[in-house]
N, C-alpha and C positions, 0 to 999 in steps of 0.2 A: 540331322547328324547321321554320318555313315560310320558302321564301325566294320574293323577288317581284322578278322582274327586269323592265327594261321599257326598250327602245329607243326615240330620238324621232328622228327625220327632220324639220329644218327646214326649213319653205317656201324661207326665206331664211336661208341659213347664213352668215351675216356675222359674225366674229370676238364683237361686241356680243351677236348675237343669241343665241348659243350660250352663251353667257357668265352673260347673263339667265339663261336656261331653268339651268344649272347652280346658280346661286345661291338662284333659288330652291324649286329641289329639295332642298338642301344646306336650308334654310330651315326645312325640318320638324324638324330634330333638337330636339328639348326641347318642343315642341310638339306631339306625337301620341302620350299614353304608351305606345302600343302599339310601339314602332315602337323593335326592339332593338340593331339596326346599320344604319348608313345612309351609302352610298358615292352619289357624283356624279361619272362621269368623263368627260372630253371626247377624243372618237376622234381620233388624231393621223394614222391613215395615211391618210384622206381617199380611199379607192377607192369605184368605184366604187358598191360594195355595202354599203361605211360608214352606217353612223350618226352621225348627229351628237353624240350625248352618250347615256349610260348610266346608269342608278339601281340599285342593287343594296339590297335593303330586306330585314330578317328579321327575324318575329316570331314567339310564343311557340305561337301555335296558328292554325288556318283562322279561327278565332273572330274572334282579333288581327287577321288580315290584315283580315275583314269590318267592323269597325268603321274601322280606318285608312280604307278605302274610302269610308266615309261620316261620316269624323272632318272636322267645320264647317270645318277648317284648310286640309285634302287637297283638300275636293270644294267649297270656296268661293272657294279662291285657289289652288290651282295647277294643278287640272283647267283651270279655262277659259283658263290663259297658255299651257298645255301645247297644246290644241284651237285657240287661236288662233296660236299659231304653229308650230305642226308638220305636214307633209304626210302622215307618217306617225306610227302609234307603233303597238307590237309588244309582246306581254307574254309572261314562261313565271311560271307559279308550281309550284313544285314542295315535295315532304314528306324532309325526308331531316338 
């Protein structure tokens, strides 16, 4: 099992704007066969080192994860909402 974790850091982290970016990350489910569990959470303690919201994604092989990557849904509509509204974003993918 692959898992694909990945932090976002909003430009502007307005109650709205985080909310977007959760929804439609939540958005993939049924939409990327690849794509075996899929968590969307929004960070509540707000420090300074927070993040804004979290994706937690797992699929079946490295294989899985490389098509999600380049699955028309992932890298057509939520790559560019993610790029344009986030200062940061941060990835681990790990085998285990």
């Amino acid at each position: 099992m692959i898992t694909h974790i990945v932090f976002f850091k909003l430009s502007e982290p307005t109650p709205e704007a985080i909310a977007t970016v959760q929804q439609k990350l939540l958005s993939m489910q049924g939409k990327i066969p690849q794509l075996r569990h899929l968590e969307a959470g929004i960070d509540f303690v707000r420090s300074e080192r927070s993040y804004d919201v979290a994706l937690v994604t797992k699929f079946d092989s490295r294989d899985d994860l490389q098509a999600y990557q380049v699955h028309p849904y992932h890298a057509g509509e939520v790559i560019p909402l993610m790029k344009s509204s986030c200062s940061s974003i941060v990835a681990v993918d790990y085998e285990g």
